[in-house]
MARVO-951573 format. One record per residue (C-alpha): residue in one letter; x, y, z. Coordinates in steps of 0.05 Angstrom, whole numbers, plus 5000, padded with zeros to 4 digits. Example, Ala and Ser with C-alpha at 12.3 -4.5 7.8 and 13.67 -1.06 7.14 Angstrom:
BEGIN
+-----+------+------+------+
: res :   c1 :   c2 :   c3 :
+-----+------+------+------+
:   a : 5246 : 4910 : 5156 :
:   s : 5273 : 4979 : 5143 :
+-----+------+------+------+
// end
This chain:
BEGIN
+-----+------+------+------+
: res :   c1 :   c2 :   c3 :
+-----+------+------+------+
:   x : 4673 : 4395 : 4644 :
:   x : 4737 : 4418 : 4619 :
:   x : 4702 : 4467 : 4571 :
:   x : 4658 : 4498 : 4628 :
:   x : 4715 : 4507 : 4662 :
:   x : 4755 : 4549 : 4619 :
:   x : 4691 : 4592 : 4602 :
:   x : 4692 : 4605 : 4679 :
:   x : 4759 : 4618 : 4680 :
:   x : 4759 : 4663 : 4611 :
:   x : 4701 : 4704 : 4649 :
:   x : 4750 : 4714 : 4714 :
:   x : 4809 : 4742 : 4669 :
:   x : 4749 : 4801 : 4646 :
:   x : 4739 : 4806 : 4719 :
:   x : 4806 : 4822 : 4737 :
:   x : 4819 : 4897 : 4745 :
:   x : 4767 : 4897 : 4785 :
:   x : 4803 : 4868 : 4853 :
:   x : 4866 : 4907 : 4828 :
:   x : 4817 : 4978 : 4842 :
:   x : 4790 : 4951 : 4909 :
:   x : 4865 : 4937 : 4932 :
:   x : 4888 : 5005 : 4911 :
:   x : 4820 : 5037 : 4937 :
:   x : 4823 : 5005 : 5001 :
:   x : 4903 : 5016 : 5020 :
:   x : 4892 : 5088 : 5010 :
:   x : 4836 : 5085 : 5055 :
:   x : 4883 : 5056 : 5105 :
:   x : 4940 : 5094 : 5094 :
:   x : 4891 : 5166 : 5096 :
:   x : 4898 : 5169 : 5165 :
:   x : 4969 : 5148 : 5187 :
:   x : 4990 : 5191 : 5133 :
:   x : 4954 : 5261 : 5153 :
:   x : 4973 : 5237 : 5227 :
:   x : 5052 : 5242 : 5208 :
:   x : 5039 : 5300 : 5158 :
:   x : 5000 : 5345 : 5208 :
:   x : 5056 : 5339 : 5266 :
:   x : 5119 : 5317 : 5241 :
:   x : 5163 : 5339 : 5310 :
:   x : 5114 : 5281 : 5350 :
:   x : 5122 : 5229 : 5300 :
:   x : 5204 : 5244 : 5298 :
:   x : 5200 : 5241 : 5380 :
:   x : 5161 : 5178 : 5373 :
:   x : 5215 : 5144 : 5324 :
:   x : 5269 : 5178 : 5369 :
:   x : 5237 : 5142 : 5434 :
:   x : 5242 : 5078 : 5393 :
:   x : 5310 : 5084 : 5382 :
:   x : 5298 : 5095 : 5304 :
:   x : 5356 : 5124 : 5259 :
:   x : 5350 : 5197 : 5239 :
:   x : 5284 : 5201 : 5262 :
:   x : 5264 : 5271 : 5234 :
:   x : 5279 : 5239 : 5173 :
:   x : 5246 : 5182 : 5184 :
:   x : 5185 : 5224 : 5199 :
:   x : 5185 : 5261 : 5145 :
:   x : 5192 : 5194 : 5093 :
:   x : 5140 : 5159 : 5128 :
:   x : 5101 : 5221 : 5118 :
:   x : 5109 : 5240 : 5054 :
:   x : 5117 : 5170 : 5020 :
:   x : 5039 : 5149 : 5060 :
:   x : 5014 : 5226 : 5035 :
:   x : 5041 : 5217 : 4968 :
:   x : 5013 : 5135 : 4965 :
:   x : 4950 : 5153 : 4982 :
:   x : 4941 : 5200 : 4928 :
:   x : 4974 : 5152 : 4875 :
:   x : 4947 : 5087 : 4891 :
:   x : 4874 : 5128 : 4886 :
:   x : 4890 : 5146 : 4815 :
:   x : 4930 : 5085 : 4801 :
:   x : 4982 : 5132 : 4772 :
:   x : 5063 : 5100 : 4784 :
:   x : 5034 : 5044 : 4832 :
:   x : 5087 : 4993 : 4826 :
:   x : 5130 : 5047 : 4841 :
:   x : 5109 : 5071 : 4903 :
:   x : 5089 : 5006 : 4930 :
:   x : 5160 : 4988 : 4946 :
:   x : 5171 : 5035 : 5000 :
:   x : 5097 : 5031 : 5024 :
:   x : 5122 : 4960 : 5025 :
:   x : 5185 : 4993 : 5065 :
:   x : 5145 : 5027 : 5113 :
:   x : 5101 : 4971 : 5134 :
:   x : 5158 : 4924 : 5146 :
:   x : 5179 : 4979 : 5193 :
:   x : 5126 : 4979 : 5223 :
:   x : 5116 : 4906 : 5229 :
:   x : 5181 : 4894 : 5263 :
:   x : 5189 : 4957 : 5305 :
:   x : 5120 : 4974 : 5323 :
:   x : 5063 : 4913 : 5325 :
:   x : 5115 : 4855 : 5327 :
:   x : 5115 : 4849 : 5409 :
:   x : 5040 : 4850 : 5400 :
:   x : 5038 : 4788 : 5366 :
:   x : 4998 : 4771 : 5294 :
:   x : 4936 : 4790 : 5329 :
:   x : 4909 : 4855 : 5301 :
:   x : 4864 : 4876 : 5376 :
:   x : 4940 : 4861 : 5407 :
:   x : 4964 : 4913 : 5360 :
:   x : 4997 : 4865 : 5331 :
:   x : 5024 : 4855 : 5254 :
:   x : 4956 : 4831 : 5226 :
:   x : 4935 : 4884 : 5190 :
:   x : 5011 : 4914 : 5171 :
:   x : 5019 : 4843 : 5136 :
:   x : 4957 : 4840 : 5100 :
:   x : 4974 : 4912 : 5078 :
:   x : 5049 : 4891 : 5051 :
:   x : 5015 : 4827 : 5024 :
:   x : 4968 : 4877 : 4989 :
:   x : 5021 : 4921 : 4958 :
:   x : 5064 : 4861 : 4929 :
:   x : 5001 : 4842 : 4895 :
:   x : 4999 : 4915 : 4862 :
:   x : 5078 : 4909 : 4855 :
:   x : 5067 : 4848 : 4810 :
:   x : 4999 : 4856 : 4778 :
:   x : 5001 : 4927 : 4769 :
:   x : 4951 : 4974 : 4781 :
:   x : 4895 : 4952 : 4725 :
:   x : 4859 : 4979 : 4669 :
:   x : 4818 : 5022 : 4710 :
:   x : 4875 : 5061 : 4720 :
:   x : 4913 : 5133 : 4700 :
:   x : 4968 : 5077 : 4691 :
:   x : 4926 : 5041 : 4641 :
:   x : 4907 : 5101 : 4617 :
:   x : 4984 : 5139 : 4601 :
:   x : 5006 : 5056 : 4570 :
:   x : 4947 : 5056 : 4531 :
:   x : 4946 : 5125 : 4486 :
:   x : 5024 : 5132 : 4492 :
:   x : 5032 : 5067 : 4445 :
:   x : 4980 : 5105 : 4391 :
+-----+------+------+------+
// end
């Protein structure tokens, strides 16, 4: 038993990159929209954080923007993802606490559901890394030849 085991669990470790891909792959999907939102009308978004009391909100705007523009685009080629997962991470506990937090966990409340799972998401990539099937795989790999 112990040795079927630790075939089954030698066979998971091959496996492993692939979840890695689907998280980046499907946070970028998430993030496309928000992210072209903010980027195609930055003066709404800053009135938006202004009526919600947030500090410097043009410049708030324009961070949320640019770091959710610029994730997408990185987390799809798996290029500097443990780097710009922290303030993806940022940005979602924003908006957990000043947007979908009165809404409760429930996601159809518009509550932090789906925020949480997305942080949760991006710690995994902060930790793990973005995989072999990765430009970040790719630069480690042929810089140590």
């Amino acid at each position: 038993m112990k040795t079927l085991y630790q075939k089954y669990l030698n066979g998971l470790v091959k496996l492993r990159d692939i979840p890695l891909l689907l998280l980046r792959l499907i946070l970028a999907y998430g993030f496309f929209q928000p992210a072209m939102m903010k980027v195609k009308d930055f003066n709404g978004i800053a009135q938006w954080f202004d009526s919600m009391n947030y500090p410097f909100p043009v410049v708030s705007a324009y961070l949320a923007g640019i770091t959710e523009f610029l994730g997408v685009i990185l987390l799809l080629l798996g290029l500097g993802t443990r780097i710009i997962s922290l303030p993806l991470m940022f940005v979602m506990a924003v908006a957990i606490f000043n947007v979908h937090w009165a809404g409760g966990f429930d996601a159809a409340n518009n509550g932090f559901e789906i925020p949480l799972y997305y942080l949760l998401m991006l710690l995994t990539l902060t930790v793990f890394g973005s995989g072999r099937i990765s430009v970040d795989y790719l630069i480690t790999r042929f810089s140590k030849k």
